[in-house]
N, C-alpha and C positions, 0 to 999 in steps of 0.2 A: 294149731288153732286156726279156726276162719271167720270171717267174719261175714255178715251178714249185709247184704243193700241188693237193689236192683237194678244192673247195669243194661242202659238200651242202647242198640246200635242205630245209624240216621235210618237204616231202612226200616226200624220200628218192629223188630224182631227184640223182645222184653222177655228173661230171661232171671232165675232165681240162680245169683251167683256162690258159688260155694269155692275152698279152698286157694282163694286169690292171693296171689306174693306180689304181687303192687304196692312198693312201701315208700313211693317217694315221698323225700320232706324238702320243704322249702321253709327255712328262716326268717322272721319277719322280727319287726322291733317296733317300738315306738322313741320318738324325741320328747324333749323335753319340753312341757308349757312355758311358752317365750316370755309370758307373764315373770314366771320364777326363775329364769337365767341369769345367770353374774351380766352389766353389761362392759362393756371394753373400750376403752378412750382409742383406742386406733379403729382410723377409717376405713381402714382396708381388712380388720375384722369384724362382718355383720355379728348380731346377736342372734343364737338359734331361733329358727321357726317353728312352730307346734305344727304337724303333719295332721294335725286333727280339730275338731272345733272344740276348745277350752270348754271342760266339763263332761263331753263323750266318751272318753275311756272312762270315768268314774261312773255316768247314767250307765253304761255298758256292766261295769261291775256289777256295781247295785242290783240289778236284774238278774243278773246269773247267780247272785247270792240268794235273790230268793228265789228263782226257779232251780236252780240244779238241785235241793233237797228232793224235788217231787220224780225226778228223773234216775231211774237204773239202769244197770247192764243185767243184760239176760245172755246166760251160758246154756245152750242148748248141747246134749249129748246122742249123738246117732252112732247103733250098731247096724252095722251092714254083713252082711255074711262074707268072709272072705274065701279064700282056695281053700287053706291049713285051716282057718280060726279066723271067730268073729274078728270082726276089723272095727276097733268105736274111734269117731271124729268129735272135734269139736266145733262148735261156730260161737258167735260173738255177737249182739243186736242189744238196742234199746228199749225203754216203754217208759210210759207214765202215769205215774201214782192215781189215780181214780177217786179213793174212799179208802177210810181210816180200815178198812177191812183187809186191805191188802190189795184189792183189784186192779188192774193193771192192764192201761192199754198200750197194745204195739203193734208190728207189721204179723200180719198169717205167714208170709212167708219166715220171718223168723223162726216159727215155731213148728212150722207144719213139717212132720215125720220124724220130730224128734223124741226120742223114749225119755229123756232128763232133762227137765227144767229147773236152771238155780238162778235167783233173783238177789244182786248183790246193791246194798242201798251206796247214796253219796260217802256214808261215814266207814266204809268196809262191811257193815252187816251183813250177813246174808243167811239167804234159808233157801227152800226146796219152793217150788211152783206146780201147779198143776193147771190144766188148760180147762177155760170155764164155757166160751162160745166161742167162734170164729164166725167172718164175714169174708168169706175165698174171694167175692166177687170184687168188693170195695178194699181187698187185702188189708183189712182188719184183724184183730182176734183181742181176746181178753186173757188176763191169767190170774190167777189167784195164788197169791205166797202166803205163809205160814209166818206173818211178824208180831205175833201176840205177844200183847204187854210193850210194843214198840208204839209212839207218837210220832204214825208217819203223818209225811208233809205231802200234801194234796194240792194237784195240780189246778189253777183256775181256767177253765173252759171259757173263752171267748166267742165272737159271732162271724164266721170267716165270711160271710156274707158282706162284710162291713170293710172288708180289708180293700183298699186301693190299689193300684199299680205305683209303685215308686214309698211305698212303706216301707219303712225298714224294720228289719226281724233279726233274729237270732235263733242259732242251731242249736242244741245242745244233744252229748251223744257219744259215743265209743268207738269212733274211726280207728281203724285197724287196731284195736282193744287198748287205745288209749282216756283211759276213765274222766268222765266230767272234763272233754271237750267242747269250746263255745267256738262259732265262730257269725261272724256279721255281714248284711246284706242288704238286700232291698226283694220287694214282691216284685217280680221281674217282668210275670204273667197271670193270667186267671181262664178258668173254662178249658183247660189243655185236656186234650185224651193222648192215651197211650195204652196198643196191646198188650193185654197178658196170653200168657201163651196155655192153651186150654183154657182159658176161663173167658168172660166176659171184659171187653176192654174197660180201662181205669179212664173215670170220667171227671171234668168238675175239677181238674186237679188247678193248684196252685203251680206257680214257675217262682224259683229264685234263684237269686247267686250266692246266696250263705254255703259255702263249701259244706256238702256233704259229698261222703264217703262211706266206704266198707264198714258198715258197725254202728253208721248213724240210725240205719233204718230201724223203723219204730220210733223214734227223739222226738222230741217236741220243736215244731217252731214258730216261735214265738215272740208276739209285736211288743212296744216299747211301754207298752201298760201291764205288761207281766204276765198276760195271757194267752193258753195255747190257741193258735188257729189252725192248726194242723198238725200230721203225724209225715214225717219226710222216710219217704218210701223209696223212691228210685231216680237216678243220673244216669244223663247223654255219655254215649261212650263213643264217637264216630270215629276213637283214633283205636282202640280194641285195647289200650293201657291201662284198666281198668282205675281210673283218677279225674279227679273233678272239673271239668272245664269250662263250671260259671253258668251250666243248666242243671237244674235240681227240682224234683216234685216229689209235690207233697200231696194229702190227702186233707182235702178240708176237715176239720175239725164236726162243722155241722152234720157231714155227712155219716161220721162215728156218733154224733147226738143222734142222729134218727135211728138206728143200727142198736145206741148200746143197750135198750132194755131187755129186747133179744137174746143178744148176749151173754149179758148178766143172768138172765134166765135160762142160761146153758144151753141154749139154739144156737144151730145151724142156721146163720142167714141164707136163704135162695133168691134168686133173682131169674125174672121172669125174660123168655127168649121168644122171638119174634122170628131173624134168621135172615132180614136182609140187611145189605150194604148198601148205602144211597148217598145221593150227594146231591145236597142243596143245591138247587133249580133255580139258573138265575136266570135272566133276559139274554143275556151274552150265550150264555149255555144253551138257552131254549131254541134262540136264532139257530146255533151251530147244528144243534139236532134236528129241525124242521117242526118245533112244537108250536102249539100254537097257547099251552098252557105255559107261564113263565113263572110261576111260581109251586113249591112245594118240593117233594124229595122223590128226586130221579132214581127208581131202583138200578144199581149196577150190576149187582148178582145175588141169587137166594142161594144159601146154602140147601142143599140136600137133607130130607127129613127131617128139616125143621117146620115149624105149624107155619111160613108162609111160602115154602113147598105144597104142602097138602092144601091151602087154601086156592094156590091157584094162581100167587103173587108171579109175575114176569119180569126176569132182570133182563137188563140191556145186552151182556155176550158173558162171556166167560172170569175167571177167577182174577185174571190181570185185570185190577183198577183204569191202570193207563189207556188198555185198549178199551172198558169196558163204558169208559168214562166216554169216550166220542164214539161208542154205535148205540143208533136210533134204535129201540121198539121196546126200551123198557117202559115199565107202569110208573107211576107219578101219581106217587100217595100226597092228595091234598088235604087227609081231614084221619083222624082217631075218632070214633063214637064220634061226640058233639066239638069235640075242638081241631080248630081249622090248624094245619103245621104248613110252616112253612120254613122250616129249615130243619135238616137232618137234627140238631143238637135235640128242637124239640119233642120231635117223637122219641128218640131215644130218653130224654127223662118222662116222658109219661108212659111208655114201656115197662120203662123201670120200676115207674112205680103201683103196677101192675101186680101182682101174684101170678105162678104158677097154674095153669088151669084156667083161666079165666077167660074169656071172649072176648072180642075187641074187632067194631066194624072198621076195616080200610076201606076210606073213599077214593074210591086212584079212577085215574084218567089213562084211559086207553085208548090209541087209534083215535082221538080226539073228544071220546065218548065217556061219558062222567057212570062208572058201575063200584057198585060195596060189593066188599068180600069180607064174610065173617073168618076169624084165626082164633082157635084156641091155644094160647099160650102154653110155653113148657118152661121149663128147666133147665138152664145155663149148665150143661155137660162140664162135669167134674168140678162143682162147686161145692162141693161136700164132702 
């Protein structure tokens, strides 16, 4: 059996892990509410301390009783061709309940190449799945099971746009295919990116320390009003132990709202490719490179046949960041069409929110000299 998550190493090399035996466990407990302990006429025995704030393991309960209905394990089955004879594996991931119909959001990675899909509810039910749309680029996807005549429990979609830094949340999920696991956190971060390998990097994402693990990916996680604000997809791995070390991300939830009609509608999400690397243009930056522009996105390097290749785009030197990041003569995208960017994050969401094909003027600054380059958009290579 294997279980399913996305483990990244610090050099950001993000990877779809399969057949993992990483199975540490660590013990924990709770104490007793000091409220309800016997107490003791000796001085030299205190009365127990509650390790926790009287009432929070009960609000904690209460929550995972009504969210883990909406939460299952998905059993993916892959044949691979062997020497002798086909070879079939197993893997192990999450999702969540959608619509009384069955539909079902989780990670793509989960499900991507597998010929068997089974969907097992909180009570043991289970049936067969089939895959409805995927989103390769936002590692989304949808799946539809077969629970007719079952009163499933539907998950509530919250606004991760609203979430804080220092929120606290909850995991829930199938770490190394242990069924309706909870575990508890805080939003630790917001805006994080991280590569996918072939695809488009994972953007917008959430940061926590709610332990996730091998098996979570797809779960829900979820703030203390019962509602999901994301789908938890992948963990920091910089010791190569494949286990949780208190960085975990997640996929906003809002992000799967824009995504799921598509979806639902059996598409393929694509997302639109541009083809440079750049780094926000600061005065410190601009002094060290001899600009006299201080603001906007320093191109580092164009990748090779991508549309800002053919347009004409100039990176600064070669594929190394570090080096490419301190040599002078790249372009310096100030502007998309009519809106002014002044930091890498932002052209990349209005990139994004582009289509496939579509035109799009860069106002970049070169040699000091303010000139537009028209770029026809493409297609995120192996997004589909």
């Amino acid at each position: 059996m294997r279980v399913s998550v996305w483990i990244r190493t610090l050099s950001l090399c993000l990877g779809i892990v399969v057949g993992l035996s990483a199975w540490g466990l660590v013990a924990t407990g709770c104490e007793p509410d000091a409220s309800n302990a016997e107490q003791t006429a000796s001085p030299t025995v205190p009365p127990p301390k509650a390790t926790t704030p009287p009432g929070n393991e009960s609000s904690t309960a209460n929550l995972y009783d009504q969210v883990n209905p909406s939460v299952v394990r998905i059993t993916t089955t892959t044949v691979t061709r062997g020497r002798f004879r086909p070879q079939q594996s197993q893997g192990t991931g999450s999702g969540v309940i959608m619509d009384k119909d069955g539909d079902i959001l989780t990670n793509y990675h989960v499900i991507a190449g597998a010929q068997q899909l089974d969907v097992t509810l909180f009570d043991g039910s289970s049936a067969g799945a089939q895959v409805v749309g995927t989103d390769p680029g936002d590692d989304l996807a949808v799946i539809k099971a077969d629970f007719s005549g079952f009163d499933l429990s539907v998950a509530n979609l919250g606004d991760s746009d609203q979430i804080r830094i220092g929120d606290t949340v909850i995991a829930i999920g199938n770490p190394f295919g242990l069924d309706g696991t909870v575990t508890e956190g805080i939003v630790s971060g917001v805006n994080r990116t991280i590569p996918q390998q072939q695809n488009s990097p994972l953007r917008d994402l959430l940061q926590t320390d709610a332990a996730i693990n091998p098996g979570n990916s797809g779960g829900p996680l979820v703030n203390f009003s019962g509602e999901v604000i994301g789908i938890n997809t992948a963990l920091e791995n910089p010791t190569g132990s494949n286990t949780f070390v208190g960085v975990g991300y997640t996929v906003p939830i809002n992000t799967a709202k824009e995504f799921l009609p598509q979806m639902l509608e059996g598409k393929t999400v694509v997302h639109a490719l541009l083809g440079t690397y750049g780094q926000t243009l600061t005065p410190g930056l601009a002094k060290n490179l001899g600009l006299s522009q201080t603001s906007g996105v320093y191109v580092l390097q164009v990748d090779p046949g991508t549309p800002a290749a053919a347009a004409g785009v100039v990176g600064s030197g070669p594929s190394n960041s570090e080096v490419a990041a301190t040599s002078p003569g790249g372009d310096v995208i100030i502007g998309v069409d009519d809106n002014q960017v002044t930091s890498s994050d932002e052209m990349d969401d209005y990139i994004d929110a582009k289509q496939p094909g579509d035109t799009v003027s860069l106002h970049v600054v070169r040699g000091g000299e303010e000139i537009t380059i028209s770029a026809t958009l493409a297609e995120w290579p192996n997004s589909s």
